[in-house]
FIVEXFI-243593 format. One record per atom (N, C-alpha, C): residue number from 1; x, y negated, z; atom name. Coordinates in steps of 0.001 Angstrom, whole numbers. Each point is the difference from the previous one (the first is absolute). Layout:
{NUM, {X, Y, Z}, "CA"}
...
END
This chain:
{1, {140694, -107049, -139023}, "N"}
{1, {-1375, 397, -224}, "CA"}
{1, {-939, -1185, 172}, "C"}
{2, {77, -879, 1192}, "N"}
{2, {-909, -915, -385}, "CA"}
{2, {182, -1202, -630}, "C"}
{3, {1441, -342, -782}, "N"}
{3, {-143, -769, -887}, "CA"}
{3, {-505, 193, -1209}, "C"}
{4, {-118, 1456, -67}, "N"}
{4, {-623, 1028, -1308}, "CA"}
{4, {-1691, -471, 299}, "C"}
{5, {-203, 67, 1015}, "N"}
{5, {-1706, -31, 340}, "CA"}
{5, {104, -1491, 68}, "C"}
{6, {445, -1021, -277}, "N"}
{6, {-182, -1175, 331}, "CA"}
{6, {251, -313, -1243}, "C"}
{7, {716, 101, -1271}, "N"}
{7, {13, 218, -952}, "CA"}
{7, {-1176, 790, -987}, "C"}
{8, {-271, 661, 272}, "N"}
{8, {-1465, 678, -884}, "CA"}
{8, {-1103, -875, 794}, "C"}
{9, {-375, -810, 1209}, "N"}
{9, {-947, -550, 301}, "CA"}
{9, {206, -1175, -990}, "C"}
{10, {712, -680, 343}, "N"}
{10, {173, -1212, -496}, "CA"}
{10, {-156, 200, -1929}, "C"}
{11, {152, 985, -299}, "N"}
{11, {-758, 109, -1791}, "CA"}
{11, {-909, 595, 21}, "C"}
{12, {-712, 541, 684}, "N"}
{12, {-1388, 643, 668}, "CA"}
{12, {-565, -1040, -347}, "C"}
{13, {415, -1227, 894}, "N"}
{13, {-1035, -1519, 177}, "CA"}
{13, {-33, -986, -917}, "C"}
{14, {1209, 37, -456}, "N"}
{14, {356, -678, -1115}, "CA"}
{14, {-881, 379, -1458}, "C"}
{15, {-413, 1035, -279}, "N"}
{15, {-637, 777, -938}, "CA"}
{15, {-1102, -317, 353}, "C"}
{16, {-442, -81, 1022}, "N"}
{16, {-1723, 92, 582}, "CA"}
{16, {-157, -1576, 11}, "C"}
{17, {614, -565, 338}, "N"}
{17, {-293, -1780, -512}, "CA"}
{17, {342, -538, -1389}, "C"}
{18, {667, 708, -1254}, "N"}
{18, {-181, -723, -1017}, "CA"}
{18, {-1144, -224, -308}, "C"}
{19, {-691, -1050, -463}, "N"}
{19, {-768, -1095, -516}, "CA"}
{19, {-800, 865, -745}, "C"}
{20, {-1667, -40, 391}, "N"}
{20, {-567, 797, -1034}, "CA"}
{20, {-162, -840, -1225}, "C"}
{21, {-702, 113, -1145}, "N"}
{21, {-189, -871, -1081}, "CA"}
{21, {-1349, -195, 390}, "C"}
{22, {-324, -1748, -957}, "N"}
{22, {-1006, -86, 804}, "CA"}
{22, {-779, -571, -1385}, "C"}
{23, {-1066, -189, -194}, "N"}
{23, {-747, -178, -1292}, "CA"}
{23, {710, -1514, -891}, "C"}
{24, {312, -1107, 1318}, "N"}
{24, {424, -1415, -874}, "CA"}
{24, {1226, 1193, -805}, "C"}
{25, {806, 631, 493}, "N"}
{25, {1260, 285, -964}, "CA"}
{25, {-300, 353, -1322}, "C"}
{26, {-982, 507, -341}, "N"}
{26, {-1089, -242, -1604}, "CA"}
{26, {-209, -618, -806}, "C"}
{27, {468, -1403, 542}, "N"}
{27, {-921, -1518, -193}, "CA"}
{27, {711, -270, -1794}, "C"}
{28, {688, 902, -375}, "N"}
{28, {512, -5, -1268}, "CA"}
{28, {-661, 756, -516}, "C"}
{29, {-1012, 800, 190}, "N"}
{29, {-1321, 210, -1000}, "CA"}
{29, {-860, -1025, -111}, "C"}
{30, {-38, -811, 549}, "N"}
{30, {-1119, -1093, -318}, "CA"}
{30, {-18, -551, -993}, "C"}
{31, {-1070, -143, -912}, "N"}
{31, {-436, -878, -1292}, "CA"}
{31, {-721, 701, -1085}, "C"}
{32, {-74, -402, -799}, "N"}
{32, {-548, 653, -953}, "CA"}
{32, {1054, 575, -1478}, "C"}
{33, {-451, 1142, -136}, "N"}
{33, {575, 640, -691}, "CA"}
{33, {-235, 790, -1345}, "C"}
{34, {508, 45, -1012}, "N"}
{34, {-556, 543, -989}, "CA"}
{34, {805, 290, -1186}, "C"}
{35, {-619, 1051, -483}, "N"}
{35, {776, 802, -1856}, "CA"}
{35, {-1478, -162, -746}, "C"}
{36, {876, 328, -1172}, "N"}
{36, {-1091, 638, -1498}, "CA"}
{36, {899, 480, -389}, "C"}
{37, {-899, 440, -946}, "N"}
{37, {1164, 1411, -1349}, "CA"}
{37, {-1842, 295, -735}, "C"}
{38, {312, -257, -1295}, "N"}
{38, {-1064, 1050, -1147}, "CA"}
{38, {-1447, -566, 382}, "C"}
{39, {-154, -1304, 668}, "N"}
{39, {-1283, -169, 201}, "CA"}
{39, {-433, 280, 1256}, "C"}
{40, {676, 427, 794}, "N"}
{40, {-771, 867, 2141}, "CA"}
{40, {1072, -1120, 531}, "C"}
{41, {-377, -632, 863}, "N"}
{41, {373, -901, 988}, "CA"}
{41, {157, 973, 1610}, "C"}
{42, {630, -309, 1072}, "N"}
{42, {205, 206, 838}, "CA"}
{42, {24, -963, 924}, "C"}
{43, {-665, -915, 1270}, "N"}
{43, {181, -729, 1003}, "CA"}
{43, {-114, 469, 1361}, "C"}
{44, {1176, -553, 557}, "N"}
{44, {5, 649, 1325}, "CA"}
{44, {349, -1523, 916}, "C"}
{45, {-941, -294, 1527}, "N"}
{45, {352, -770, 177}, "CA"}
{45, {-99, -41, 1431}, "C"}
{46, {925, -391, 966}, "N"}
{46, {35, -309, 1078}, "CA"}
{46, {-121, -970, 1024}, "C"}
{47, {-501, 398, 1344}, "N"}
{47, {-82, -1547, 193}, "CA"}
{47, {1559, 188, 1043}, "C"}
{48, {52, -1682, 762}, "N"}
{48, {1213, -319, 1053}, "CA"}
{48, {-364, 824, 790}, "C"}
{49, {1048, 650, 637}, "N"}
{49, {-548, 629, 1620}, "CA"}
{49, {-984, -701, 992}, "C"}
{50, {-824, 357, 402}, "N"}
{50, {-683, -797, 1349}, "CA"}
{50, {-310, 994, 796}, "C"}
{51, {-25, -324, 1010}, "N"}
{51, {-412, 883, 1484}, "CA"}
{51, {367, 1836, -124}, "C"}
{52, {1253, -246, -566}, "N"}
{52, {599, 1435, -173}, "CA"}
{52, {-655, 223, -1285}, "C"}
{53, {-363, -228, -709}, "N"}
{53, {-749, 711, -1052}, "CA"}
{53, {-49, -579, -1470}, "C"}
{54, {597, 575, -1057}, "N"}
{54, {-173, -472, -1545}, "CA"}
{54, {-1242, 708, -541}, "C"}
{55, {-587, -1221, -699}, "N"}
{55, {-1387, 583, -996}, "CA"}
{55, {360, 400, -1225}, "C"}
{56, {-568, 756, -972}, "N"}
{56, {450, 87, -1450}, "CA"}
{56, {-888, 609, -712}, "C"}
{57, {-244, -28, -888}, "N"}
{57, {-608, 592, -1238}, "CA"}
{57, {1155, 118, -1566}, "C"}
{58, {-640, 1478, -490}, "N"}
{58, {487, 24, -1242}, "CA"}
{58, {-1096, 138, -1284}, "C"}
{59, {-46, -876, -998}, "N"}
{59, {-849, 372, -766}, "CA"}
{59, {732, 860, -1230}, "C"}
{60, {-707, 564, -1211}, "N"}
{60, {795, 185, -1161}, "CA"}
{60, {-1222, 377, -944}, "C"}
{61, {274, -568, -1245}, "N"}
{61, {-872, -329, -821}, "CA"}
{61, {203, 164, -1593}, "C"}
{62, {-734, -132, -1317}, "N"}
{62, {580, 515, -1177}, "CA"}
{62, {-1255, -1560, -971}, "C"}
{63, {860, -1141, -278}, "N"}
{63, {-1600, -940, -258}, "CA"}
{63, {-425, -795, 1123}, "C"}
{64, {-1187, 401, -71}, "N"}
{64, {-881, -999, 1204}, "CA"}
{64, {-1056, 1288, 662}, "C"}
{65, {889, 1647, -79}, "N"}
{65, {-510, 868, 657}, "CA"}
{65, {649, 432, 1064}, "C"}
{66, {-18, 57, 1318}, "N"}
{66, {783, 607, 646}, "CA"}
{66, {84, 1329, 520}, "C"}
{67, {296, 836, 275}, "N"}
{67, {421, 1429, -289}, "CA"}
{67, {31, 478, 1425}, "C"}
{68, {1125, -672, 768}, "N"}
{68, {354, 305, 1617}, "CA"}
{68, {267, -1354, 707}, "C"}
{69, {-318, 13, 1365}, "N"}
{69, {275, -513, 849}, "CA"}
{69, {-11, 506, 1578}, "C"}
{70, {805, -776, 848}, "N"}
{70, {573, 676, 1022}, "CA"}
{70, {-117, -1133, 1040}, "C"}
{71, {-578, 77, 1091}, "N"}
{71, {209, -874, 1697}, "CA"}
{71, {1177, 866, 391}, "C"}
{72, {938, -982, 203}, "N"}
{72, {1186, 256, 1095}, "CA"}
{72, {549, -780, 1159}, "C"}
{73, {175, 729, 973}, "N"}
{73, {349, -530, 1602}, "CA"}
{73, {1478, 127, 209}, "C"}
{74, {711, -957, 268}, "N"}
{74, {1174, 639, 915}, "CA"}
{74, {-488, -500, 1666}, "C"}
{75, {260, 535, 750}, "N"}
{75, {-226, -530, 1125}, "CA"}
{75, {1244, 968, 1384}, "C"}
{76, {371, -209, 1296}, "N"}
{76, {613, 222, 888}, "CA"}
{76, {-1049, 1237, 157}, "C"}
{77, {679, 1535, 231}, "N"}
{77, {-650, 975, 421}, "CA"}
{77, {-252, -118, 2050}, "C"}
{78, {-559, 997, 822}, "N"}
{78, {84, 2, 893}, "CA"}
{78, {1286, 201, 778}, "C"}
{79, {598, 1371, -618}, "N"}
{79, {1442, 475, 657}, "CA"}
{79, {435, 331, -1048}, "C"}
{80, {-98, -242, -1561}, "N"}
{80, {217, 674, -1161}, "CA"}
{80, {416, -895, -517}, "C"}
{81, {601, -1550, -33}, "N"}
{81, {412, -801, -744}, "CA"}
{81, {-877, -122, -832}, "C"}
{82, {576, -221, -1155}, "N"}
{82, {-1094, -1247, -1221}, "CA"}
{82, {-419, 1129, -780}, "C"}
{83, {-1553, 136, -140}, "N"}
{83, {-645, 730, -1109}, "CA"}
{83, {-701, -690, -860}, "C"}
{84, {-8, 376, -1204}, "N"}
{84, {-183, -706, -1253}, "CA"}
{84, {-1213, 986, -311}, "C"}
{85, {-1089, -1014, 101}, "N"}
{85, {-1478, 1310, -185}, "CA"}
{85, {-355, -424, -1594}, "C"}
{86, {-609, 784, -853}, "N"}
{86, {-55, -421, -704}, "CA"}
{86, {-1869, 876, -540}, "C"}
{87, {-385, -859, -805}, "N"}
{87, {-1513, 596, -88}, "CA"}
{87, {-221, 142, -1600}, "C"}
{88, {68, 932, -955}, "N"}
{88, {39, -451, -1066}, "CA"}
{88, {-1421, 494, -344}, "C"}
{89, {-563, -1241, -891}, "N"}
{89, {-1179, -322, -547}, "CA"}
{89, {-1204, -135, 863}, "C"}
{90, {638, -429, 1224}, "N"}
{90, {-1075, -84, 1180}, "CA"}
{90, {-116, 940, 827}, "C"}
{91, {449, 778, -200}, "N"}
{91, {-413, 1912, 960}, "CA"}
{91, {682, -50, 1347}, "C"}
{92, {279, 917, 124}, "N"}
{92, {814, 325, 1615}, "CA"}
{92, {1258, -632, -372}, "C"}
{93, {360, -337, 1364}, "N"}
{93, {1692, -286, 145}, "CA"}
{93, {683, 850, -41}, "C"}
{94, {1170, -95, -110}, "N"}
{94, {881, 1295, 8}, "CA"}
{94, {1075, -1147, 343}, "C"}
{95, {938, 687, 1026}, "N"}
{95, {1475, -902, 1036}, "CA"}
{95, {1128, 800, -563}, "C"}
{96, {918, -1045, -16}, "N"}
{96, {1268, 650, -217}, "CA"}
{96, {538, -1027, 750}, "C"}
{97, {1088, 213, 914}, "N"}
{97, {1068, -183, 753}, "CA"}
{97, {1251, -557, -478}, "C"}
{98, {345, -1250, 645}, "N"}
{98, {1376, -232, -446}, "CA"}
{98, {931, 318, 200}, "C"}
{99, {947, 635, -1356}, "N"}
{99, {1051, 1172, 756}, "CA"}
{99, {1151, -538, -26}, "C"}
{100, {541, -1136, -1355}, "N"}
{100, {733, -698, -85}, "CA"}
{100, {-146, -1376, -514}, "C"}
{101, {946, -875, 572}, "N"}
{101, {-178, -1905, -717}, "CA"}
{101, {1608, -200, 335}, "C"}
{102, {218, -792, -811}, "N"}
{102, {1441, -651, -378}, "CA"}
{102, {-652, -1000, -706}, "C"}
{103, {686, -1387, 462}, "N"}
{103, {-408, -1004, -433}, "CA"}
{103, {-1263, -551, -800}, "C"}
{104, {538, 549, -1735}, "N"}
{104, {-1742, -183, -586}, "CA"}
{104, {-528, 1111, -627}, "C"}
{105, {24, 1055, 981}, "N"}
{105, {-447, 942, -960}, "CA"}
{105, {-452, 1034, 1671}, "C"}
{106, {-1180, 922, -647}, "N"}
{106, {-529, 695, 1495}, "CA"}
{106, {-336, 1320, -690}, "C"}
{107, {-89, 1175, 758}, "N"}
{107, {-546, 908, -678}, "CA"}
{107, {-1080, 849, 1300}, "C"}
{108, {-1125, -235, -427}, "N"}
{108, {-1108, 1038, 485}, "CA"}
{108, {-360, 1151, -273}, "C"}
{109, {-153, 1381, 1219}, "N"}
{109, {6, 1151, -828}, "CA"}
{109, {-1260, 647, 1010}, "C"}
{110, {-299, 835, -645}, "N"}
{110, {-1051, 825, 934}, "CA"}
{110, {-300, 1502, -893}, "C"}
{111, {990, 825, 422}, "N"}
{111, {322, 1809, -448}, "CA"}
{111, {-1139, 705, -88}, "C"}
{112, {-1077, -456, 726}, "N"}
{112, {-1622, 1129, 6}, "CA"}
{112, {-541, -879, -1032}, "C"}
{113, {464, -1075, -766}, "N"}
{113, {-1390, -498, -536}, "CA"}
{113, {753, 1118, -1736}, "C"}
{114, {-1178, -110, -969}, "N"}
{114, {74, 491, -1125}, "CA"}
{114, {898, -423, -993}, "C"}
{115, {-544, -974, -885}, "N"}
{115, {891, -1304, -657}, "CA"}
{115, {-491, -1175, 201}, "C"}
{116, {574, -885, 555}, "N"}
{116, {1486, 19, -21}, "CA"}
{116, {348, -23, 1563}, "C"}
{117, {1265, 571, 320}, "N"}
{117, {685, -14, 1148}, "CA"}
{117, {917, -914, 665}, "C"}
{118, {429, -864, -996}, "N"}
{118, {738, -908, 348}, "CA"}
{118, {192, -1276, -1253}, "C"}
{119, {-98, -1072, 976}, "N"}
{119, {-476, -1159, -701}, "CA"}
{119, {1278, -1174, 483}, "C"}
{120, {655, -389, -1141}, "N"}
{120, {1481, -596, -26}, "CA"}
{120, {-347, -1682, -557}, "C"}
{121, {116, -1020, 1058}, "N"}
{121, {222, -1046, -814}, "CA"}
{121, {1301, -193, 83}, "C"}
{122, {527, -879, -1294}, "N"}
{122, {1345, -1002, 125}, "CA"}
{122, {-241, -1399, -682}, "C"}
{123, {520, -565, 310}, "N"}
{123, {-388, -1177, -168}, "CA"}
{123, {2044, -897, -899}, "C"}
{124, {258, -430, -989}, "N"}
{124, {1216, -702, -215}, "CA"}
{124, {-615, -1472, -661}, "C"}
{125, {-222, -1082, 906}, "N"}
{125, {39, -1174, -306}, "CA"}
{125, {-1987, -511, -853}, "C"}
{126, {-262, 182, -1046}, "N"}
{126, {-1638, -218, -300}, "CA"}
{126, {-410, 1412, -599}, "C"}
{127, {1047, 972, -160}, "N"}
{127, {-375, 1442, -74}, "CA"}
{127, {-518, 1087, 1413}, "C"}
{128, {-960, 757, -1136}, "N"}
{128, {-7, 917, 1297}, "CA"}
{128, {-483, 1066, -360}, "C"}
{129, {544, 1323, 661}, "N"}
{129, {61, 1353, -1005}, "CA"}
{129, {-902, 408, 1061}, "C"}
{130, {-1588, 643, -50}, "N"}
{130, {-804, 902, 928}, "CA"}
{130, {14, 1525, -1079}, "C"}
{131, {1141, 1039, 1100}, "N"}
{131, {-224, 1242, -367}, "CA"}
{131, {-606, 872, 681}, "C"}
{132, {-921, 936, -439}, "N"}
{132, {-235, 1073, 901}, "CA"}
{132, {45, 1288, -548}, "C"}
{133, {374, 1173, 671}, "N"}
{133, {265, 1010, -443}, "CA"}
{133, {-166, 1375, 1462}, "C"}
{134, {274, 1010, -107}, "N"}
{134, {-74, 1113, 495}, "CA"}
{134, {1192, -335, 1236}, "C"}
{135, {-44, 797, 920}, "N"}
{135, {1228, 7, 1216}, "CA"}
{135, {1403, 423, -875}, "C"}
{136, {80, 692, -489}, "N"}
{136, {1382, 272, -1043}, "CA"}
{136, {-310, -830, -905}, "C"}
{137, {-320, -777, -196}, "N"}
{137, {153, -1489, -1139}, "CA"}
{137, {-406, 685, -1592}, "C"}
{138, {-617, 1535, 569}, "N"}
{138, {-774, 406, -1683}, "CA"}
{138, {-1007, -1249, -867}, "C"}
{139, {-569, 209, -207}, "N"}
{139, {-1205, -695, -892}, "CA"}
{139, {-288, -1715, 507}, "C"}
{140, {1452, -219, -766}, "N"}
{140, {133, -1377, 643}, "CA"}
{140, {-585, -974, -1357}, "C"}
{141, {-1162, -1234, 494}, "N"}
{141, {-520, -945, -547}, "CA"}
{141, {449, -1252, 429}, "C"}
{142, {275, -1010, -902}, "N"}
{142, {601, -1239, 730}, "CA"}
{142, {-298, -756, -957}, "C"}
{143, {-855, -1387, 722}, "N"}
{143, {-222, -1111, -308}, "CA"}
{143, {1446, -923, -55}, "C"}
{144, {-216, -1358, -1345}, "N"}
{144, {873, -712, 838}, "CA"}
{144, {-499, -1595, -278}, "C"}
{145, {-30, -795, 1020}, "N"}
{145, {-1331, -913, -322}, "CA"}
{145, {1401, -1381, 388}, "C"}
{146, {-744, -765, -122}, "N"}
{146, {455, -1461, -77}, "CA"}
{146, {-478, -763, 551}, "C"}
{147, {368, -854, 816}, "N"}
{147, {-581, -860, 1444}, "CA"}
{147, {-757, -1501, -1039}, "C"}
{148, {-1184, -15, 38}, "N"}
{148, {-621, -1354, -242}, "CA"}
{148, {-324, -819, 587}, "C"}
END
C-alpha cells in the first residue's frame, strides 16, 4: 500500500511540474506575413516575444481599400497560461486560451465566444496556415500566407 501511495505521489508531482508554455515558445510566429487571391490581400504580422508578450496586427484589403483589420496580443495569462486577445477592427477584446502547441503550430480556443472559437496556427518552414473555425472544426476559414 504505500509503495502504491508513493507511486501515485510521485506522478501527482511529476504532472504538477511539467513546464508550462511560455509566450518565447511562439517566437515562430514572428514576422510578417501575407496572401492574395482575386485582388484582397491579407497581412498579418508579429512582433519577437518581449517581456512575456507578442504584438500583432492583421490587416486585409481589396486595392488600396482596406476592409478589416485586427490588434492582437499573445501574452502569459495570470493562472490561465497564454491568452491570445484579439480586438477586431478596434472594439473589445475577446481571449482565447492556449489549449494546444507542438512545435510550430498552436491552437487557441474559447467555447462561449460566437465565431470563431478556435484559432489554429501552423507554421512548415516560410508557410503558414491561420485557421479558424467553430469548437467541432464546423465553419472552418483558413488563410495561408507566406513569410516576407
Amino acid at each position: 500500500m504505500k509503495k502504491l501511495f508513493g507511486a501515485a505521489l510521485a506522478l501527482l508531482l511529476t504532472a504538477q511540474s511539467a513546464p508550462r508554455p511560455h509566450v518565447n515558445d511562439l517566437a515562430w510566429l514572428s514576422g510578417r506575413w501575407v496572401t492574395s487571391a482575386n485582388g484582397r490581400w491579407t497581412e498579418e504580422h508579429w512582433s519577437a516575444p518581449r517581456a512575456g508578450t507578442m504584438i500583432g496586427y492583421s490587416w486585409t484589403g481589396e486595392g488600396e481599400t482596406i476592409r478589416e483589420y485586427e490588434y492582437l496580443r499573445l501574452q502569459a495569462g495570470e493562472d490561465d497560461g497564454i491568452v491570445y486577445l484579439a480586438q477586431p477592427n478596434g472594439g473589445a477584446g475577446v481571449g482565447f486560451h492556449l489549449a494546444r502547441a507542438e512545435g510550430t503550430s498552436a491552437t487557441f480556443e474559447n467555447p462561449t465566444h460566437d465565431f470563431p472559437q478556435r484559432i489554429r496556427y501552423a507554421r512548415d518552414g516560410d508557410v503558414m496556415v491561420a485557421t479558424i473555425s467553430a469548437m467541432d472544426g464546423s465553419h472552418a476559414m483558413s488563410w495561408t500566407y507566406r513569410r516576407q
